[in-house]
C-alpha positions, 0 to 999 in steps of 0.5 A, spaced: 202 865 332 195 867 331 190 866 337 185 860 335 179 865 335 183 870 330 185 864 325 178 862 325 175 868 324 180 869 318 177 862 314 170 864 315 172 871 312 175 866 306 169 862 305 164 868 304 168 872 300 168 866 296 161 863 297 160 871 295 164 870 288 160 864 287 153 868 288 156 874 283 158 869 278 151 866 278 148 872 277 147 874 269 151 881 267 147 887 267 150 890 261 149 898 259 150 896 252 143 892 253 141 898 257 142 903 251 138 898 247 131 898 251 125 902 248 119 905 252 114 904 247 107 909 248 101 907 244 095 910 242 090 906 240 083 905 237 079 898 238 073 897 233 066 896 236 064 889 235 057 891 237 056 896 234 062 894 228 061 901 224 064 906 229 070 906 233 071 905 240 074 911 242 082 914 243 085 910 249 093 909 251 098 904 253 105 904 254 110 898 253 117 896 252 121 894 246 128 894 244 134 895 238 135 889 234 139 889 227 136 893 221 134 900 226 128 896 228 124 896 234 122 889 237 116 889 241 110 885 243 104 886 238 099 887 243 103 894 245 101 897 238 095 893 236 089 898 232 094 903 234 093 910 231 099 914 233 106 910 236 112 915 240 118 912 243 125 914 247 131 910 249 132 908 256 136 913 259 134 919 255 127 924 255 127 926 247 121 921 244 121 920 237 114 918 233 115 911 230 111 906 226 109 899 226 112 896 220 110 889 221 105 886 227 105 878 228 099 878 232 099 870 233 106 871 236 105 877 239 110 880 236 111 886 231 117 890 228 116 898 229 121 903 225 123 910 226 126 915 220 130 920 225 136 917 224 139 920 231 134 915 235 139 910 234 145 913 235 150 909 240 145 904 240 148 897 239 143 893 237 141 886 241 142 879 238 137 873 238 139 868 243 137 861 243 132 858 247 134 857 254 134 852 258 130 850 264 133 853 270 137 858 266 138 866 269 135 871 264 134 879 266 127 882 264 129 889 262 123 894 261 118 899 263 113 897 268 107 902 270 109 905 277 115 909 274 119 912 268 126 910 269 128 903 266 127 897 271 131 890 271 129 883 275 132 877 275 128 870 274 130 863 272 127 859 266 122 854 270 118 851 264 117 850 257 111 848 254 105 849 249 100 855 252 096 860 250 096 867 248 093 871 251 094 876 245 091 872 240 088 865 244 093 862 239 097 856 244 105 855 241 111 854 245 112 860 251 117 859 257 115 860 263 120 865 268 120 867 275 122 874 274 117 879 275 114 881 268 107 887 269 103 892 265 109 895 262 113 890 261 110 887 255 114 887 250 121 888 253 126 883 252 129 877 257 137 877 256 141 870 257 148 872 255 148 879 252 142 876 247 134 876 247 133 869 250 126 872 249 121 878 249 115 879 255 109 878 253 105 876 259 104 875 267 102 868 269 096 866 274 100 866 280 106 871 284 112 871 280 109 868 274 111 870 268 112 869 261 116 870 254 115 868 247 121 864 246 128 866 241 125 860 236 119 863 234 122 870 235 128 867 230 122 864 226 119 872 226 125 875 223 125 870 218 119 869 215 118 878 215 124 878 210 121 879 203 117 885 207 110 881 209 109 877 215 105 870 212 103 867 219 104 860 223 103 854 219 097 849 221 095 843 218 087 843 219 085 837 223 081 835 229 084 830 233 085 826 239 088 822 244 089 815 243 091 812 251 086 807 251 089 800 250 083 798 247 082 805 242 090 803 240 088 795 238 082 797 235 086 801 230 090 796 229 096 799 233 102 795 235 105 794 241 110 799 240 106 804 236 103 811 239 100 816 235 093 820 235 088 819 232 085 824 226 078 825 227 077 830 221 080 834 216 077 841 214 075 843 207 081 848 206 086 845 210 092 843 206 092 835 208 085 835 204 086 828 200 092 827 203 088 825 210 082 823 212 079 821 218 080 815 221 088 815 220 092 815 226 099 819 226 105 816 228 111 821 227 112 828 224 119 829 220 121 823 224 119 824 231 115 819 234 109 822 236 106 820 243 099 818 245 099 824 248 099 828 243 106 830 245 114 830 242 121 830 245 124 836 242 129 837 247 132 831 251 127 830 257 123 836 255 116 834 251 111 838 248 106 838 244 107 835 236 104 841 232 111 846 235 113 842 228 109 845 224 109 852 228 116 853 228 115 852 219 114 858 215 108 858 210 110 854 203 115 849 206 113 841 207 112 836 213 113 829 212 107 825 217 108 817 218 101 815 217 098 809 220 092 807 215 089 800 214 094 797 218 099 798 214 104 804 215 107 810 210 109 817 209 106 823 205 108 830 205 103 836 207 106 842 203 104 849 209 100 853 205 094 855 211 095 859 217 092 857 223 085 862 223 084 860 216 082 854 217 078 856 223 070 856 223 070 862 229 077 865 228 082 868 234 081 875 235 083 880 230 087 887 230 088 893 226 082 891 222 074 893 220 069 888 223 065 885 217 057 886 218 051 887 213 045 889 215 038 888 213 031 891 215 035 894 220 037 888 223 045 887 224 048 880 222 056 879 223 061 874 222 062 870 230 069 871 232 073 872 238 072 879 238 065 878 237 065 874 243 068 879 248 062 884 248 061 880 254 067 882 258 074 879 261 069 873 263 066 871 256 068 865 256 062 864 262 058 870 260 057 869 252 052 866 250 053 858 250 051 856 244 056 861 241 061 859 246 060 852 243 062 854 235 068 858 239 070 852 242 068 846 239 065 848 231 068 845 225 069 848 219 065 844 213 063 844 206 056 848 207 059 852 212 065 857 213 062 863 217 057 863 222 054 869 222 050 872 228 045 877 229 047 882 233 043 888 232 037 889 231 036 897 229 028 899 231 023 901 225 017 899 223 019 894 217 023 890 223 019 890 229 017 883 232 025 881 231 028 883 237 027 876 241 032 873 236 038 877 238 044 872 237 041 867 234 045 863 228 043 864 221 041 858 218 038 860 212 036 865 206 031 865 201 032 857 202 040 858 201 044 855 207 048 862 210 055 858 208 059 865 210 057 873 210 059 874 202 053 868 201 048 871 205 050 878 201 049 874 195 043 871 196 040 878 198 041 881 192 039 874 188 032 874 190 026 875 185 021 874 190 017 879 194 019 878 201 026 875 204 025 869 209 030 867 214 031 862 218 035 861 225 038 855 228 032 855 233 027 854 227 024 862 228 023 865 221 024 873 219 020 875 213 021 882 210 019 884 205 023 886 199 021 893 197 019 894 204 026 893 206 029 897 199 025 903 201 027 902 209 035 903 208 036 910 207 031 912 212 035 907 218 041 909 215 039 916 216 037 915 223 042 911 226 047 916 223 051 910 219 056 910 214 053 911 207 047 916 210 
């Protein structure tokens, strides 16, 4: 018979082999088949100067991370290959880099396919599988390449939150998930692995330690699907203004009852594919059958809520949604075919990429559709720095009928036909040649319809600019040829 200290010591040596089983069961499987699937990404880019939106500003570079999904393709985050100019990549584990290509980029989803044509880069690769979203407190493995070495690093996390954010790659809010895992520059792009499948891909770190966050494998799914026909169409929106109704009183007084919720829509832009469908004043109370509260927000998981456009966000461009309509007190159900992408019915449109800047210029003065883009010549704190009344169309405009574009004068390119207007830099065009500015092809337009002698513009401050049209004619090779633009 063992002595009683012995037998003891015994069961604790039991016990934490098993606690230390129970540990190793709950921590996900680094597999090496994943581990061979994961893609350092380097980027060399050139973003459009939006200040001075003919030239360029300059070569730089950035790496990121990615990984083999089925087709030999490389998924990885949009905003890792934005306005690239050269894109190289090489598999975890090996040091032979490979030039490849961005085939498709979602910019809204942050998320882009890149293609080799070496065929040896994806030899004894399998490729990952996409997973389904995952729950809340789930483990997922981070794989990538974060700056402060070459090798492939890995963490672990746990699914904390699933909710509508936004962007930051595109300002745009659609669902995200919120992990614990440690995601840094470099990591972008890399996909989050629940088991063995893409749970998601890493696209941004949080506010806070330990803060990160994935695009979630339903969009992710939604991504591949609508880039099946070669063309990616966009995320699907409605073109509505619309607001809460948790008021009791605002709820009566839009003859809710009692076990009604809903929002209200307060407008309906020119362009939006509800145009005559709804209109303002109407409240919604469910979309495809799910009841929308009046937060704004459905159930889309049992105990999990998020807001009602993830209905809408998770259709492809052409297909239709069914919204119960509450209008007169009485109650009926239409049909909105999705035929808008979110930054087609916006007056300020979200940031931009792998595009030119818009701009015309007049008498040496520089005018330019507003944007996003536009706004963040004012640095990584634009939105306090930048002007407020431009922050105010960005945050709150609304297309209409008269207006689509709003177009700023950004520049003013010194010479004698425009001296006296540098004071109206950033001001809004309201009117040319007595034409309202509807968009930069109307101001073009009623810049070349003029018969008169002199071109009168006017500014949402009241302040006019006359140039005179032959002055203006005889001034442009002359700027052109001495600012050393396009065209000279």
């Amino acid at each position: 018979m063992q002595p009683p200290q012995r037998r003891n010591e015994r069961w604790r040596c039991v016990w934490a082999l098993a606690l230390l089983g129970l540990l190793i069961a709950a921590v996900p499987c680094v597999s090496q088949t994943v581990n061979e699937a994961i893609v350092k990404v380097y980027t060399v880019f050139n973003q459009p100067d939006y200040y001075n939106p003919w030239q360029m500003e300059g070569p730089q570079a950035a790496t990121g991370s990615g990984c083999i999904i089925d087709g030999e393709r490389i998924l990885t985050s949009a905003h890792v290959v934005a306005d690239q100019i050269f894109v190289q990549v090489k598999r975890a584990g090996q040091a032979r880099w490979y030039t490849a290509s961005v085939e498709i980029a979602a910019h809204d989803t942050d998320l882009a396919i890149l293609a080799v044509a070496d065929p040896a880069f994806f030899q004894g690769a399998t490729a990952l599988q996409v997973g389904t979203l995952p729950e809340l407190r789930d483990r997922v493995v981070v794989y990538g390449f974060p700056k402060g070495g070459e090798e492939l690093a890995i963490t672990e996390g746990v699914v904390s939150r699933v909710e509508h954010q936004y962007y930051t790659h595109s300002q745009e809010r659609l669902l995200t998930c919120q992990i614990d895992a440690a995601i840094n520059p470099g990591n972008s792009g890399g996909p989050v692995i629940k088991d063995g499948a893409i749970a998601g891909v890493a696209f941004q770190a949080g506010g806070g330690e330990n803060i990160g966050y994935m695009v979630p494998a339903p969009l992710i799914s939604r991504f591949l699907t609508d880039i099946e026909d070669g063309a990616y169409d966009g995320i699907p929106g409605i073109g509505i203004a619309w607001q809460h109704m948790e008021n009791p009183q605002m709820r009566v007084s839009y003859g809710m009852g009692d076990d009604q919720t809903g929002v209200l829509v307060n407008s309906v832009f020119p362009n939006s594919p509800a145009r005559g469908i709804l209109q303002a004043g109407d409240v919604l109370l469910a979309i495809d059958g799910v009841t929308i509260e009046n937060d704004g927000t459905i159930e889309f998981r049992p105990g999990e809520r998020t807001s009602f456009s993830h209905r809408i966000q998770t259709r492809l461009i052409g297909s239709a949604i069914d919204l119960s309509v509450l209008r007169d007190a009485a109650v009926s159900t239409v049909s909105v075919q999705l035929t808008k992408t979110l930054n087609d019915m916006r007056l300020v449109p979200n940031a931009q990429y792998d595009t030119s800047p818009r701009y015309a210029l007049l008498g040496g003065l520089v005018f330019e559709p507003l944007s996003l883009n536009l706004l963040k010549i004012w640095g990584s704190s634009w939105y306090t720095d930048a002007p407020d009344h431009l922050l105010g169309y960005y945050f709150r405009g609304e297309p209409t009928e008269e207006r689509t574009e709003v177009l700023v004068l950004v520049r003013v390119l010194a010479d004698e036909i425009n001296v006296g207007y540098q004071d109206h830099l950033y001001e809004v065009l309201s009117t040319v040649n007595g034409q309202t500015v509807k968009d930069l092809d109307g101001f073009v337009q009623a810049v070349e319809d003029n018969p008169g002698p002199y071109h009168v513009l006017t500014t949402e401050t009241g302040s006019k600019i006359v140039l005179g049209r032959a002055a203006e004619e005889e001034s442009r090779s002359r700027i052109l040829r001495n600012y050393r633009l396009p065209g000279s």
